[in-house]
py3Dmol code that shows the C-alpha trace and the ligand (Angstrom):
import py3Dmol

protein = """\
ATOM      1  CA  UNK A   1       0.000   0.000   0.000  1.00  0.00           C
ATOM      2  CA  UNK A   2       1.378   3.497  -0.571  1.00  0.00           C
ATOM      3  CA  UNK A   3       1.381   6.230   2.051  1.00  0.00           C
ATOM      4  CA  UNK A   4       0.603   9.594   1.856  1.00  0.00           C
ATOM      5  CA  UNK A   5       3.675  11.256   2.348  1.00  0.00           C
ATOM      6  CA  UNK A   6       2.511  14.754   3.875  1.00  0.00           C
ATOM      7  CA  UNK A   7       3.882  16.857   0.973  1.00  0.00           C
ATOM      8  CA  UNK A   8       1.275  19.071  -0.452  1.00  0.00           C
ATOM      9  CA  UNK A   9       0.648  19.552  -4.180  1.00  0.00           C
ATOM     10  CA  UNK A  10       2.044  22.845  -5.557  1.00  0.00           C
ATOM     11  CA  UNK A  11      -0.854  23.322  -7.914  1.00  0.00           C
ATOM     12  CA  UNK A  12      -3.949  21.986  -5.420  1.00  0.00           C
ATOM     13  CA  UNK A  13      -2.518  21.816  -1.953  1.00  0.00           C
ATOM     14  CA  UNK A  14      -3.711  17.734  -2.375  1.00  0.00           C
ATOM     15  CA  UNK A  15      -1.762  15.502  -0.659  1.00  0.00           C
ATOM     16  CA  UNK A  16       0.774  13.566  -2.620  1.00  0.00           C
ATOM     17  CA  UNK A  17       2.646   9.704  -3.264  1.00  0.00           C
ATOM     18  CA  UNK A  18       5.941   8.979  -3.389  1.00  0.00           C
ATOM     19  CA  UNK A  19       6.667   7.686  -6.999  1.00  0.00           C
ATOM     20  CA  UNK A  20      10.320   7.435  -7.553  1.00  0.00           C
ATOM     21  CA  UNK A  21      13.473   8.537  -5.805  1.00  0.00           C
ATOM     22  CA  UNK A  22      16.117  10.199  -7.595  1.00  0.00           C
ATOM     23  CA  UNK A  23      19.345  10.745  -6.258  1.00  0.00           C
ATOM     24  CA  UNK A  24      22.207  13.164  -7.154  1.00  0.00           C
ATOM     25  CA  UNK A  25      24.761  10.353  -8.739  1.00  0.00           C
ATOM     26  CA  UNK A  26      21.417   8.403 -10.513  1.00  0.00           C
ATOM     27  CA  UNK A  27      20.552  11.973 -12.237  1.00  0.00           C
ATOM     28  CA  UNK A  28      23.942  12.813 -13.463  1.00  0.00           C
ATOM     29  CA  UNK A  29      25.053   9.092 -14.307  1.00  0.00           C
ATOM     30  CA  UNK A  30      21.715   9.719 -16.166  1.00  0.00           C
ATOM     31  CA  UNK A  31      22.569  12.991 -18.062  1.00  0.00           C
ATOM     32  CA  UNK A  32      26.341  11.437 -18.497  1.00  0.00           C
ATOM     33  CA  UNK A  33      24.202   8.974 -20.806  1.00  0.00           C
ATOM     34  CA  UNK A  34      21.657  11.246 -22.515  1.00  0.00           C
ATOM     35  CA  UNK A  35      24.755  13.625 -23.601  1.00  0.00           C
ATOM     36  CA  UNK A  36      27.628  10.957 -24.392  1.00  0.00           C
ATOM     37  CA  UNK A  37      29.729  13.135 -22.119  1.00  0.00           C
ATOM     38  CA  UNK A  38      30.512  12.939 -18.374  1.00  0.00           C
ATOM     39  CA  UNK A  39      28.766  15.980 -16.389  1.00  0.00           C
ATOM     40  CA  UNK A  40      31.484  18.324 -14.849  1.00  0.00           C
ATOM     41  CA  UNK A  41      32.383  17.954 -10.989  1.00  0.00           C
ATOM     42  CA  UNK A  42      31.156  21.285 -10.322  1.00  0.00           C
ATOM     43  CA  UNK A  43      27.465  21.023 -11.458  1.00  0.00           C
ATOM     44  CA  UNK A  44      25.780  21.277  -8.547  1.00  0.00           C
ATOM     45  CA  UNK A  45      22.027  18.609  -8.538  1.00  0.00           C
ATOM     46  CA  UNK A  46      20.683  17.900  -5.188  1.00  0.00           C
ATOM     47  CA  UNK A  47      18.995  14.750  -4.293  1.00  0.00           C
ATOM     48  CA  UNK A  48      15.159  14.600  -5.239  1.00  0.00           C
ATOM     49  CA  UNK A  49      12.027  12.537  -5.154  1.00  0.00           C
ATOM     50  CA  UNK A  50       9.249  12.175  -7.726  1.00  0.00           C
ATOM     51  CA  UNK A  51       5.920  12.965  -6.285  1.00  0.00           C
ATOM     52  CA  UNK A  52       2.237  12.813  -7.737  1.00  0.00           C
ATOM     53  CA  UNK A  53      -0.693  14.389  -6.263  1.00  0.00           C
ATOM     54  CA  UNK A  54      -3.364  12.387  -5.487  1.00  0.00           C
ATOM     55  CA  UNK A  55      -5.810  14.872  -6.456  1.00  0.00           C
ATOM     56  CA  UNK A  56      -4.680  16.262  -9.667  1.00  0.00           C
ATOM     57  CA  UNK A  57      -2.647  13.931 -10.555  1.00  0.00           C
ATOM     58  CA  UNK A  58       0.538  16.709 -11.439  1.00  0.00           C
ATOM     59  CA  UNK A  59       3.570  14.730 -10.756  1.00  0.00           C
ATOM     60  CA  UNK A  60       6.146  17.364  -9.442  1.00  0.00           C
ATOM     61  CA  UNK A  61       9.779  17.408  -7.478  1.00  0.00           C
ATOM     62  CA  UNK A  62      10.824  17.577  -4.351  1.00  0.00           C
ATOM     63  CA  UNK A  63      12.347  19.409  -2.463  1.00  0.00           C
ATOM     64  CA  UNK A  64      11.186  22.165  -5.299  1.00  0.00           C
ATOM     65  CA  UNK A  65      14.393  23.565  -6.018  1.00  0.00           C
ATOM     66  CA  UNK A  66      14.896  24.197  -9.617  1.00  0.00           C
ATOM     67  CA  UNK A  67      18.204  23.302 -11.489  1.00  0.00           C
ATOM     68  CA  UNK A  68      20.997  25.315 -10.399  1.00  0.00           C
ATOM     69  CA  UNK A  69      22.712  28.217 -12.290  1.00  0.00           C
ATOM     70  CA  UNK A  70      25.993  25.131 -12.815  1.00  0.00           C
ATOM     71  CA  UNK A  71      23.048  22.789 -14.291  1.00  0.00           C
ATOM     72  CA  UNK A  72      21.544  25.096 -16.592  1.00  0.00           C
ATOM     73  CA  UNK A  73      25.551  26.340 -17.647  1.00  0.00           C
ATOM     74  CA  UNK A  74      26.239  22.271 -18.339  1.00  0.00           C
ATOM     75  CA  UNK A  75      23.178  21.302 -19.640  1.00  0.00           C
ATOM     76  CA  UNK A  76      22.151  24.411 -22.310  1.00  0.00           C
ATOM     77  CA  UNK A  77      25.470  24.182 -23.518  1.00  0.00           C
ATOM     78  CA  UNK A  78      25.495  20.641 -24.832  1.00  0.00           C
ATOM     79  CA  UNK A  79      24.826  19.956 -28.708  1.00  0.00           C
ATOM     80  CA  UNK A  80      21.424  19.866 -29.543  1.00  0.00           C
ATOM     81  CA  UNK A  81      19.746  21.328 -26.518  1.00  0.00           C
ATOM     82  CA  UNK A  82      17.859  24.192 -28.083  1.00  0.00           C
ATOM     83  CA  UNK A  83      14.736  23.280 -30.334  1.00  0.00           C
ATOM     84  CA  UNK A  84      14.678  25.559 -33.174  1.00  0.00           C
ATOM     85  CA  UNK A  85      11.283  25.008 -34.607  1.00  0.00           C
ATOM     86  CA  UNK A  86       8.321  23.927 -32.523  1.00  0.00           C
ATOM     87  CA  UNK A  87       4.632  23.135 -33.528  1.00  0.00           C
ATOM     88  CA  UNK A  88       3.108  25.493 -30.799  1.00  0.00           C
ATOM     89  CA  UNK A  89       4.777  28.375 -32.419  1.00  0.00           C
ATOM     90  CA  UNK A  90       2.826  27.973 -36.109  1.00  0.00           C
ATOM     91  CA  UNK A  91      -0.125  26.867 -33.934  1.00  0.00           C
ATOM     92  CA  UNK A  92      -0.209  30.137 -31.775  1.00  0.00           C
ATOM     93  CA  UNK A  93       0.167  32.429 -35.111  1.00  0.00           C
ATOM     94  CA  UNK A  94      -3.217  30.420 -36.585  1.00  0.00           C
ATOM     95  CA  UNK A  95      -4.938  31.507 -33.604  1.00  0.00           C
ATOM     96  CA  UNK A  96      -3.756  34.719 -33.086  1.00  0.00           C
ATOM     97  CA  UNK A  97      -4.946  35.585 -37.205  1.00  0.00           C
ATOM     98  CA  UNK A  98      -8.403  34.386 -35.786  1.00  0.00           C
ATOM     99  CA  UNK A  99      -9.123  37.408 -33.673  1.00  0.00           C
ATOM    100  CA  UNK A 100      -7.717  40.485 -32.793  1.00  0.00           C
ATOM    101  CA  UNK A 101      -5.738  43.233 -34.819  1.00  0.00           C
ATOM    102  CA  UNK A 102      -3.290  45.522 -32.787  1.00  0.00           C
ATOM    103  CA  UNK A 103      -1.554  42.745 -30.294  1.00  0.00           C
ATOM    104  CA  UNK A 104       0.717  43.376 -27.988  1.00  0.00           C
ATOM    105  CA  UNK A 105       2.459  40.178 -26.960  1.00  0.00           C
ATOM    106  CA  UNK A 106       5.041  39.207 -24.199  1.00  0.00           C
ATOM    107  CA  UNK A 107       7.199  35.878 -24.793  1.00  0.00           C
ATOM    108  CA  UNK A 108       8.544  34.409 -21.296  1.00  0.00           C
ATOM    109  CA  UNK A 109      11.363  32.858 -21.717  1.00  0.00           C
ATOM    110  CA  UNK A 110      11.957  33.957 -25.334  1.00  0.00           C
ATOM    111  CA  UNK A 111      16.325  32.758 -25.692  1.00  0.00           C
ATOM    112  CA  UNK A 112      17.484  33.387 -28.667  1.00  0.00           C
ATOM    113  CA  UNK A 113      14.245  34.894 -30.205  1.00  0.00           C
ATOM    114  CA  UNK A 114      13.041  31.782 -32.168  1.00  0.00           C
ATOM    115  CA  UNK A 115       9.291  31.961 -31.880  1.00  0.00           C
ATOM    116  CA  UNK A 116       9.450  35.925 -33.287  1.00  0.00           C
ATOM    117  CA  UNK A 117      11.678  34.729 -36.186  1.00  0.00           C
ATOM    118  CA  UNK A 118       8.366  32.800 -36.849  1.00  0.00           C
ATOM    119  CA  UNK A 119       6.353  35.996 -36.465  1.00  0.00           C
ATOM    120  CA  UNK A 120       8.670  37.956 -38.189  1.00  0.00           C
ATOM    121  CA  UNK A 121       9.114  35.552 -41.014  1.00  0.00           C
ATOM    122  CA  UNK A 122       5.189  34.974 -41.838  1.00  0.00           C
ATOM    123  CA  UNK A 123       5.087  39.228 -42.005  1.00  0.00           C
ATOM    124  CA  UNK A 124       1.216  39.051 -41.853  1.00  0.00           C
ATOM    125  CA  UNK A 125       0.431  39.882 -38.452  1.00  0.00           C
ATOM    126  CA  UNK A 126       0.940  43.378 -36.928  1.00  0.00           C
ATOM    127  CA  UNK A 127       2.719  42.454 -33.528  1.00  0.00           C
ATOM    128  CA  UNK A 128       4.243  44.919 -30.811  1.00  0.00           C
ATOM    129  CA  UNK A 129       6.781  41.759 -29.395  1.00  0.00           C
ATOM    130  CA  UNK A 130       8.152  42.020 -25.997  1.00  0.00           C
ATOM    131  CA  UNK A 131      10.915  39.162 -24.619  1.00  0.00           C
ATOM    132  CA  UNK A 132      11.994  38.481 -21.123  1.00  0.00           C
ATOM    133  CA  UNK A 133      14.973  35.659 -20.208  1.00  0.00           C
ATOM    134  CA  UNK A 134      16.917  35.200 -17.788  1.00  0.00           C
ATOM    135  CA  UNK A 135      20.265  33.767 -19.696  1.00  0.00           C
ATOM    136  CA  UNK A 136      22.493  36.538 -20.968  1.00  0.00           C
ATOM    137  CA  UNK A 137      23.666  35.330 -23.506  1.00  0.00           C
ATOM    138  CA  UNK A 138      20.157  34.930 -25.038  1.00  0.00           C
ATOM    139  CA  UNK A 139      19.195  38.092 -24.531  1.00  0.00           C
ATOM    140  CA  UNK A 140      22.379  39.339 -26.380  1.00  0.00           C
ATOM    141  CA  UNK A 141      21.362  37.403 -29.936  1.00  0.00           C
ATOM    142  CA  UNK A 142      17.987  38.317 -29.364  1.00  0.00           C
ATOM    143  CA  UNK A 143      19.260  42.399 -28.893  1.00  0.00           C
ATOM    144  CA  UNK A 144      21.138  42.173 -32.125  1.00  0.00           C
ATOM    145  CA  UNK A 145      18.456  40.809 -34.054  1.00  0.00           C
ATOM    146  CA  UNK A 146      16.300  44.076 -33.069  1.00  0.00           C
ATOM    147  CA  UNK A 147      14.097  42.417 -30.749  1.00  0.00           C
ATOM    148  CA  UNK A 148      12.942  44.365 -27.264  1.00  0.00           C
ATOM    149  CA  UNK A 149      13.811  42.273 -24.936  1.00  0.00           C
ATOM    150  CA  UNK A 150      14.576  42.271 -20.728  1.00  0.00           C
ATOM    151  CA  UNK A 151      17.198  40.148 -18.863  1.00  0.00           C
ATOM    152  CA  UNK A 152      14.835  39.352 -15.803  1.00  0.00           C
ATOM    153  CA  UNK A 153      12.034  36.804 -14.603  1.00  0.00           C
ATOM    154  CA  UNK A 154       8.516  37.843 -15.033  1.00  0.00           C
ATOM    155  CA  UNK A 155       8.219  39.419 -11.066  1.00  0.00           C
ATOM    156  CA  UNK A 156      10.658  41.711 -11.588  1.00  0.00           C
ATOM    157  CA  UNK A 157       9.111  43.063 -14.805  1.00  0.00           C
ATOM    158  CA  UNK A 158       6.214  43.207 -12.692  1.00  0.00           C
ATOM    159  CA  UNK A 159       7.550  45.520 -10.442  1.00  0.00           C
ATOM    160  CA  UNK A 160       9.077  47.416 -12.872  1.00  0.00           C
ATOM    161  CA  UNK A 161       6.630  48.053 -15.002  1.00  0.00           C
ATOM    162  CA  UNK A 162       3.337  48.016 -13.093  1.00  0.00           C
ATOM    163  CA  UNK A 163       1.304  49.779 -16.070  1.00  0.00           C
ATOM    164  CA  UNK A 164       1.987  47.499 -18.895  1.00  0.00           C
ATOM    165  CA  UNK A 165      -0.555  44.782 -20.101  1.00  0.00           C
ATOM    166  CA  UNK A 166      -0.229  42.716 -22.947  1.00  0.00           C
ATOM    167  CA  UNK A 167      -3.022  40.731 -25.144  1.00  0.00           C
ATOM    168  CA  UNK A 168      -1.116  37.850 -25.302  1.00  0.00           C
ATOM    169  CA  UNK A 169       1.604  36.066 -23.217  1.00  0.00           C
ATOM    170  CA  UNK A 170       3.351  33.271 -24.454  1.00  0.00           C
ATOM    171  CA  UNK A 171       5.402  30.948 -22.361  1.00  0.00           C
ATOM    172  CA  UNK A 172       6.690  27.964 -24.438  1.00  0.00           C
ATOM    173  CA  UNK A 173       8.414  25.189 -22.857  1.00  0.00           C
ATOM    174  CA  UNK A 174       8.978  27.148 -19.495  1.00  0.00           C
ATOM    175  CA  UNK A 175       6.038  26.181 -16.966  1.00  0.00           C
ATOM    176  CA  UNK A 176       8.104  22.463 -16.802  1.00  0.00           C
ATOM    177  CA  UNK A 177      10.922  24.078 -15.260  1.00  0.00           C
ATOM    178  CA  UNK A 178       9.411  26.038 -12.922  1.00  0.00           C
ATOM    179  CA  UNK A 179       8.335  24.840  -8.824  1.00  0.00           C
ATOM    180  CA  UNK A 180       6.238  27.059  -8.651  1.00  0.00           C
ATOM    181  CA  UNK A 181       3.541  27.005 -11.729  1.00  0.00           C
ATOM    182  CA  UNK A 182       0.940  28.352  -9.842  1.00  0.00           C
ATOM    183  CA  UNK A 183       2.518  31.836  -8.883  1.00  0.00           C
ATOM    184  CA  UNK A 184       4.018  31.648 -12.418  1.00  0.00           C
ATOM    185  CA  UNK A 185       1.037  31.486 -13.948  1.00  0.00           C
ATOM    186  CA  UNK A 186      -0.842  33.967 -11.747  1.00  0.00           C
ATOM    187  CA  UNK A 187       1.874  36.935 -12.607  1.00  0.00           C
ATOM    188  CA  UNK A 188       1.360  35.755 -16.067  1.00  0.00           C
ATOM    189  CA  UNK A 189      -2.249  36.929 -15.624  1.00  0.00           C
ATOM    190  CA  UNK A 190      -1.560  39.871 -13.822  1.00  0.00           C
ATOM    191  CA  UNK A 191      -0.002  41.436 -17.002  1.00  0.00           C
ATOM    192  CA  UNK A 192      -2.584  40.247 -19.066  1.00  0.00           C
ATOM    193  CA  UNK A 193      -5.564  42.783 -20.589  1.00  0.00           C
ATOM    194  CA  UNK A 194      -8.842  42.007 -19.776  1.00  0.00           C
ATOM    195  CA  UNK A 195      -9.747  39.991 -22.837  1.00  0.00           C
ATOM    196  CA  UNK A 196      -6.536  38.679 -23.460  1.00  0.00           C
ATOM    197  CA  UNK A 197      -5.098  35.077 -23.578  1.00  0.00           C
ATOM    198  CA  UNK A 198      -2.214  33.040 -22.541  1.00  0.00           C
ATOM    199  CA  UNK A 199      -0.444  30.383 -24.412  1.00  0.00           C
ATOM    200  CA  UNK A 200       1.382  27.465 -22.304  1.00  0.00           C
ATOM    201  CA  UNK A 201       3.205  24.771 -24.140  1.00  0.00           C
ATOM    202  CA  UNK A 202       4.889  21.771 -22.648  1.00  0.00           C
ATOM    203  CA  UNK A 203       5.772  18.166 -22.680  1.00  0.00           C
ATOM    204  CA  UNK A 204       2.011  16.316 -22.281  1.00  0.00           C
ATOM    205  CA  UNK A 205       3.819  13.554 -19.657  1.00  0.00           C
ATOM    206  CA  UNK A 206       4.355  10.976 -19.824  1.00  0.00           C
ATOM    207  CA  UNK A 207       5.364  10.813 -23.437  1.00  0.00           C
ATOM    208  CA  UNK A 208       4.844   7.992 -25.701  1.00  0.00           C
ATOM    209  CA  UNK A 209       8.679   7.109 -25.549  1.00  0.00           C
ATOM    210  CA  UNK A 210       8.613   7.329 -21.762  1.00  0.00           C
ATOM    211  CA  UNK A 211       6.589   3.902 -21.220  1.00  0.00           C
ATOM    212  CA  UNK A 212      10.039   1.910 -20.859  1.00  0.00           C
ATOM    213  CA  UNK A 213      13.062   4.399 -20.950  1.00  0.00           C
ATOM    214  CA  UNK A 214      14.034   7.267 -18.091  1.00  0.00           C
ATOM    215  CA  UNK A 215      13.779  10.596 -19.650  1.00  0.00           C
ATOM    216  CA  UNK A 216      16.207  12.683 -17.604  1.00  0.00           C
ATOM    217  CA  UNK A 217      15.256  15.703 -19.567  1.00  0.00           C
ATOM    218  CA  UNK A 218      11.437  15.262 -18.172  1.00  0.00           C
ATOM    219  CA  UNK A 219      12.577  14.728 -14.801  1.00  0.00           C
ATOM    220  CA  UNK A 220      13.723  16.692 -12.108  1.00  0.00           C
ATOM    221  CA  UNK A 221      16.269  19.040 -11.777  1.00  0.00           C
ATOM    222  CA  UNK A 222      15.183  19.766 -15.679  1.00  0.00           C
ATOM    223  CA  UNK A 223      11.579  19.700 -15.257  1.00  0.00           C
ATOM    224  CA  UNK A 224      10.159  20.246 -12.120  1.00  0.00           C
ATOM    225  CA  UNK A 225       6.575  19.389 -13.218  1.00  0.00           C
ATOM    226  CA  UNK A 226       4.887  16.805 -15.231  1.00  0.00           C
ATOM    227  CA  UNK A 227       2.091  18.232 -16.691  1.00  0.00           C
ATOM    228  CA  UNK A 228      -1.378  16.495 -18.077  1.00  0.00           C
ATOM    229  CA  UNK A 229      -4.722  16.931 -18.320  1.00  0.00           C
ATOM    230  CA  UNK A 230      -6.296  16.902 -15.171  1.00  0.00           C
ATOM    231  CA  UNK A 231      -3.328  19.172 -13.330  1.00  0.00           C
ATOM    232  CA  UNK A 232      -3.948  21.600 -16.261  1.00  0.00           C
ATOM    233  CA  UNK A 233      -7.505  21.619 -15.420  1.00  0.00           C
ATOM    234  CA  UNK A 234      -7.144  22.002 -11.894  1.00  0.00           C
ATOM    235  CA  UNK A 235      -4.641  24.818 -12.010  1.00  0.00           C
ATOM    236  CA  UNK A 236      -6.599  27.117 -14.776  1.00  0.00           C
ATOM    237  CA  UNK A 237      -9.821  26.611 -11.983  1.00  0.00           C
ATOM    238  CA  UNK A 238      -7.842  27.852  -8.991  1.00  0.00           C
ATOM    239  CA  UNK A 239      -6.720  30.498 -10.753  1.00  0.00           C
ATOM    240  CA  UNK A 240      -9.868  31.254 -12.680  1.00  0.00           C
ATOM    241  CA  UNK A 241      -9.289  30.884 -15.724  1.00  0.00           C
ATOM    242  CA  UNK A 242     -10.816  28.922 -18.592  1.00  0.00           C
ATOM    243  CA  UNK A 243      -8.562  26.479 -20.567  1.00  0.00           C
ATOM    244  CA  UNK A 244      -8.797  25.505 -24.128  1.00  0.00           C
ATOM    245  CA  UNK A 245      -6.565  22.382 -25.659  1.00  0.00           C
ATOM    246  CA  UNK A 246      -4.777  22.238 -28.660  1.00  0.00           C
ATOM    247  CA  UNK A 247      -1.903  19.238 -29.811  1.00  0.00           C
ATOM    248  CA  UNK A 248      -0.158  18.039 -33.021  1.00  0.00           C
ATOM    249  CA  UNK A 249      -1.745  14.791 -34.689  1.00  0.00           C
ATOM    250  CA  UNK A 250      -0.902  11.927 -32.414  1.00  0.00           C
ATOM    251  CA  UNK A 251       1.721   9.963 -34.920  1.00  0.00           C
ATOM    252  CA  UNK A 252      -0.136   6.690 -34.897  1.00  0.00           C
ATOM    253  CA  UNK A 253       0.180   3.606 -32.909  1.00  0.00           C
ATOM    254  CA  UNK A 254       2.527   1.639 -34.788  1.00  0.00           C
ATOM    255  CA  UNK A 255       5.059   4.380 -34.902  1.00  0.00           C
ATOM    256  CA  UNK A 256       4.717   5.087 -30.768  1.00  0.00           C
ATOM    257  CA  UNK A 257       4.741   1.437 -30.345  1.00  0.00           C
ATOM    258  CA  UNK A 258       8.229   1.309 -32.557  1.00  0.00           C
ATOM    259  CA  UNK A 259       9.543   4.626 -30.604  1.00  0.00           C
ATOM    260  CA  UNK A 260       8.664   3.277 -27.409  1.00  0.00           C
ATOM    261  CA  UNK A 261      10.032  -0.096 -27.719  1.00  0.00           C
ATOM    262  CA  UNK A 262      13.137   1.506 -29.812  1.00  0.00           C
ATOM    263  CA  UNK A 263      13.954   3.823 -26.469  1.00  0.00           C
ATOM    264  CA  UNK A 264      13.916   0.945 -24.437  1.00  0.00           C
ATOM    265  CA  UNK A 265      16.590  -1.029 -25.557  1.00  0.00           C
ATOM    266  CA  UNK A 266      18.551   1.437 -27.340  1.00  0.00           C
ATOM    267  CA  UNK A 267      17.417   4.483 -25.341  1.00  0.00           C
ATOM    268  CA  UNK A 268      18.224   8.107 -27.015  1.00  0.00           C
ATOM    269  CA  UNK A 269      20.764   6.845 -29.440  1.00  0.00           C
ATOM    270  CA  UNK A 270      19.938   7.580 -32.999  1.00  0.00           C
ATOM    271  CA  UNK A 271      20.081   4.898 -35.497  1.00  0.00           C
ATOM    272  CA  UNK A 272      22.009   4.650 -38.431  1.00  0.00           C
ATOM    273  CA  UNK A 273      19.029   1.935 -40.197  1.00  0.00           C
ATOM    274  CA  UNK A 274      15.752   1.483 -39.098  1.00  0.00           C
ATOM    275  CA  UNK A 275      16.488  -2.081 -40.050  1.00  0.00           C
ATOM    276  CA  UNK A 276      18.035  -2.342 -37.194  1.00  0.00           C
ATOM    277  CA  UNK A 277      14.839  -1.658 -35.075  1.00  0.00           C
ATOM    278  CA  UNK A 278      13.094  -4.217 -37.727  1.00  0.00           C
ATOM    279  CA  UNK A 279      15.348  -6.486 -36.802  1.00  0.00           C
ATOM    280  CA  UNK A 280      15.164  -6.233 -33.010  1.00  0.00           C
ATOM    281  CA  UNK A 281      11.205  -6.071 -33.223  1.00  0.00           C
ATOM    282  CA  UNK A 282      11.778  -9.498 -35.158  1.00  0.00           C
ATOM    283  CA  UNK A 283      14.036 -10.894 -32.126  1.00  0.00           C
ATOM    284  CA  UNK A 284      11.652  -9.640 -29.583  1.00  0.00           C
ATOM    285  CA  UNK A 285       7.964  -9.628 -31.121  1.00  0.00           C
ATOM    286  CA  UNK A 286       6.441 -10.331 -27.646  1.00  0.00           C
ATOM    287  CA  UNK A 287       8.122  -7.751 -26.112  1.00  0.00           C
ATOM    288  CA  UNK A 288       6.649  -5.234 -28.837  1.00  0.00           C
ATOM    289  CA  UNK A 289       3.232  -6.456 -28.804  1.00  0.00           C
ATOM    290  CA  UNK A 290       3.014  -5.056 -24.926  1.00  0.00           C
ATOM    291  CA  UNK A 291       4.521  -1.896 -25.968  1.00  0.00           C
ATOM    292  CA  UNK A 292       1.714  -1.483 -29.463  1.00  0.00           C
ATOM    293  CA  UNK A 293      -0.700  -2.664 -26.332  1.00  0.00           C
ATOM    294  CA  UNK A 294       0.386   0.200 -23.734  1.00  0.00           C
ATOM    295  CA  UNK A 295       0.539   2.263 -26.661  1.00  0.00           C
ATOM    296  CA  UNK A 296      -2.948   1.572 -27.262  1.00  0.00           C
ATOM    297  CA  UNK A 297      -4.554   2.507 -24.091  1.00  0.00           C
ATOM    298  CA  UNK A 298      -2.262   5.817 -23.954  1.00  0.00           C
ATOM    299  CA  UNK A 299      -4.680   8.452 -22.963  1.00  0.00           C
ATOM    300  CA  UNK A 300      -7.250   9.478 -24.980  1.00  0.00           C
ATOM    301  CA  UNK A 301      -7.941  13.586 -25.362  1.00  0.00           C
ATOM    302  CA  UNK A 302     -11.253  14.418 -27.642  1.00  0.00           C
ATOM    303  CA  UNK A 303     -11.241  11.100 -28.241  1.00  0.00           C
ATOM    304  CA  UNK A 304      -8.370  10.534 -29.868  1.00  0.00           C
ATOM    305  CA  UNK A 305      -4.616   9.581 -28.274  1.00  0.00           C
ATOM    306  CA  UNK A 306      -2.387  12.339 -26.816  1.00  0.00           C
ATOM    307  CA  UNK A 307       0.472  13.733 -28.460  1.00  0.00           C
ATOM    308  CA  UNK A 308       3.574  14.521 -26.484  1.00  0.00           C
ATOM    309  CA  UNK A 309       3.481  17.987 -26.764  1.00  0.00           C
ATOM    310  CA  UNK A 310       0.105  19.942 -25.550  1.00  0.00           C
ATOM    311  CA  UNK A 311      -0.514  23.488 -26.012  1.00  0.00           C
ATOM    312  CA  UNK A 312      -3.113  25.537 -23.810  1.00  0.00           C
ATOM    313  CA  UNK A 313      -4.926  28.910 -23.688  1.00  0.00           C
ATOM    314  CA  UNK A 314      -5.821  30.709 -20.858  1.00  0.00           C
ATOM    315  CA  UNK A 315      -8.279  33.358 -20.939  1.00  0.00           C
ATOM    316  CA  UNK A 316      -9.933  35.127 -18.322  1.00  0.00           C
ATOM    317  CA  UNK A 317     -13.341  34.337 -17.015  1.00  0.00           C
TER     318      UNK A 317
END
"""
ligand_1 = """\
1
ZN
Zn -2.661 18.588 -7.191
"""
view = py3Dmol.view(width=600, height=400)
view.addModel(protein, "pdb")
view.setStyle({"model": 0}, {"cartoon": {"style": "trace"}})
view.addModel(ligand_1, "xyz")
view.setStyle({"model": 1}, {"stick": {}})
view.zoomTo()
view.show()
C-alpha cells in the first residue's frame, strides 16, 4: 500500500505519493548517458524525489528547487539542446490571425528569439513583441536581431513596469521548469488585458517514448513538473481561468509502439538503419506487442490519443 507522504501539491494543496526517488549520482550518471559526455564535478544537482498528487494527478519534485545556475551552464550548452522550430509556435500564429488586430504580446522565456523569427518571417500579423529571459547570452542574440527584450524573470518586470498589459503572453516550454507554476502562472495573468489570452506549451507527460526508458530531460532538476490533463484543469480553476486544448496529430500507434520499444533497448541513441529496429522487433515480437498494447490505451484527449506535446490557452473568465 502506498502512504501519503505529507507533501502538499504545488498546484492543489492535495496531498501527494511517493513515486520514484532520484538521487544526485542516478541523475547525473543519467545525463552522463543522454549527452555521451561525463557531467562536470562542479554542477551542482541535489537529491530529489518524484511525487504525484493524489488529487490532480501533477507529478512534481521535491524538495522544489529548480536546477541550479551550474546545471543550466552544463546542460544548455550541450549539442542539440535548443529546439529551433516547434509546432506550438505555427499553432499560436493560426490563432492569433483568428481574432484580434493591434496585439501586444510578451514571450517568457523567449532565448534566442526563435518563436518571433516565426512571427517575423510569416510578415502578416501586426505584432508589438516584448521578450523576457533570464540567460544573458540569449538576450544578447535576441538584442542584435532588433528584438525588445529584458534580462529578468517575469516578477521583476512586474515591479518594474506596473502599467503594462499585454493581449497575449506566451510561455513555451517554461512552466516544466518552474516549482512554482501556480505563482508563475498567476503573474502571467496579472499582465494580461482584460480579454486577453495566454499560451502554455509543454511536454504532455508521460510521453509515448517514456513507457520503458528514463527521460532525464522530463525529470527533475530539468523539469520540475509533469504536466497532463487533469493538473492543467485544476490549475486554470484555482486560478480562474478557462482552458482551451490544442496538440499536433498523435503519430499513430505503430510508430509510438516502434519509438517506445526503440527507447527501451537502445534508449536516445539515434540509429544509423531502421532495419536495425526491424530487426530487433523481429528478435523480440512479444516484447513489442506489450509496448503497441500500452501504446494503445495511452490516454485518450477528444477522443483521440495524446500527443507529447500539448498546447493551452488561458483566458480570463
Ligand atoms: Zn494537485
Amino acid at each position: 500500500m502506498e502512504i501519503d507522504n505529507g507533501v502538499i501539491c504545488p498546484i492543489c494543496g492535495g496531498l501527494s505519493k511517493k513515486i520514484k526517488s532520484l538521487d544526485s549520482a542516478y541523475i547525473k550518471s543519467q545525463l552522463s548517458i543522454q549527452f555521451n559526455t561525463p557531467v562536470l564535478k562542479d554542477v551542482e544537482i541535489v537529491d530529489y524525489e518524484l511525487l504525484r498528487c493524489n488529487e490532480c494527478s501533477f507529478e512534481f519534485a521535491f524538495p522544489q528547487i529548480e536546477g541550479s545556475r551550474s546545471f543550466y551552464d552544463w546542460v544548455t550548452s550541450q549539442p542539440k539542446y535548443y529546439v529551433e522550430n516547434r509546432w506550438e509556435y505555427y499553432k499560436v500564429l493560426d490563432l492569433l490571425a483568428k481574432g484580434s488586430k493591434g496585439i501586444k504580446l510578451l514571450d517568457v522565456g523567449c532565448g534566442d528569439g526563435q518563436f518571433f523569427d516565426v512571427i517575423n518571417q510569416g510578415g502578416r500579423l501586426i505584432i508589438d513583441l516584448y521578450g523576457l529571459d533570464t540567460t544573458d547570452a540569449s538576450i544578447e542574440i535576441c538584442r542584435n536581431k532588433g528584438y525588445k527584450v529584458f534580462c529578468m524573470d517575469i516578477q521583476k518586470f512586474k515591479s518594474v513596469h506596473e502599467e503594462t498589459l499585454f493581449s497575449t503572453i506566451t510561455a513555451f516550454h517554461v512552466l516544466e521548469h518552474i516549482a512554482d507554476p501556480k505563482k508563475f502562472l498567476a503573474e502571467m495573468a496579472d499582465l494580461l488585458e482584460p480579454a486577453g489570452s495566454i499560451f502554455i506549451s509543454t511536454p504532455y507527460s508521460p510521453m509515448d517514448f517514456e513507457l520503458d526508458w528514463y527521460d532525464v530531460l522530463n525529470h527533475p532538476p530539468h523539469h520540475m513538473g509533469r504536466w497532463n490533463m487533469n493538473s492543467y484543469i485544476k490549475i486554470a480553476k484555482i486560478l480562474g481561468l478557462k482552458p482551451e486544448f490544442f496538440m499536433p496529430e498523435y503519430p499513430g500507434l505503430l510508430r509510438s509502439a516502434i519509438l517506445s520499444f526503440k527507447f527501451s533497448i537502445y534508449g536516445s541513441a539515434q540509429l544509423e538503419s531502421k532495419m536495425k529496429i526491424l530487426k530487433a522487433i523481429g528478435r523480440r515480437p512479444g516484447k513489442f506487442f506489450t509496448h503497441l498494447l500500452k501504446q494503445s490505451k495511452r490516454t485518450r484527449i477528444s477522443g483521440k490519443r495524446a500527443s507529447n506535446v500539448i498546447l493551452v490557452k488561458f483566458t480570463k473568465i
